[in-house]
C-alpha angles and dihedrals in degrees: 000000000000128000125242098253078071100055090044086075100038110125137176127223108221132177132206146144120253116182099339102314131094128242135192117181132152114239145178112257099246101052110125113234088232086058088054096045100054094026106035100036097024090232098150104174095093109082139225116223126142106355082217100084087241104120106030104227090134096059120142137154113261113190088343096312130102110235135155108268097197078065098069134057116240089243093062091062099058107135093015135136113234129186112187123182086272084063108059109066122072103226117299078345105100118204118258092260099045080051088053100046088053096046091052108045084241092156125047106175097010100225091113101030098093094056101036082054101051085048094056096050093043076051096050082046089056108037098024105184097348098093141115140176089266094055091046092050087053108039081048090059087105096054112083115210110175092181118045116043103231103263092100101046085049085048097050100041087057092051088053091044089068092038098057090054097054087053090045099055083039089069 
């Protein structure tokens, strides 16, 4: 049996993809992936905000679909593929949904906006051009904005939505 100065040190390697590029590390086995994320690979855009997977700040896309990183262990997502809100421009090009979101004032102190907008674009994925106002409002039901009142997120995820499938049935 060992003793617990020795756990203390277990550790764990893992490998994934972030972004593109691919990452081996060696963790604890309770470190949050948001925690690696921000703290192993200094990728700070998404946000800690609850630790309770409550508000959604820490919302990525693991293997193409938007989930709460503060919800999975760093471990769990070993061979995985993760997009956070780094990886989705190309360049000084911003994704259609980071455009929107500009265009439309979708975002007022920031704190919310990367994972409202990994959750939109997991959204547009999912409905295509079957949304309305209605279906946003309620898909977005596990995002927390405290300052902007939602009109102009809504605002902004249908404008990406049509976006998204101009540059879709551009490619």
């Amino acid at each position: 049996m060992s003793n617990a100065a020795e756990t203390d040190n277990w550790s764990v390697p893992i490998k994934l993809t972030v972004n593109g590029v691919e990452h081996a590390a060696t963790v604890e086995p309770r470190t949050l992936l948001v925690y690696f994320l921000r703290e192993y690979l200094g990728l700070t855009g998404t946000h800690v905000g609850c630790d309770t997977s409550q508000c959604g700040a820490c919302t990525i896309h693991l293997n193409g679909r938007a989930v709460k990183s503060c919800t999975i262990l760093a471990v769990q997502a070993t061979g995985a593929d993760i997009t956070t809100i780094e990886g989705l421009s190309k360049g000084d090009e911003l994704h259609p949904m980071q455009a929107a979101f500009r265009d439309n004032h979708g975002l007022q102190c920031g704190y919310c906006t990367p994972g409202m907008i990994m959750s939109a674009i997991d959204i547009v994925h999912r409905y295509g051009g079957k949304l309305d106002e209605e279906t946003v409002r309620h898909e977005l039901e596990g995002n927390i904005c405290r300052c902007t009142g939602y009109h102009n997120i809504v605002k902004s995820v249908l404008d990406a939505a049509s976006r998204m499938k101009v540059s879709q049935a551009a490619e």
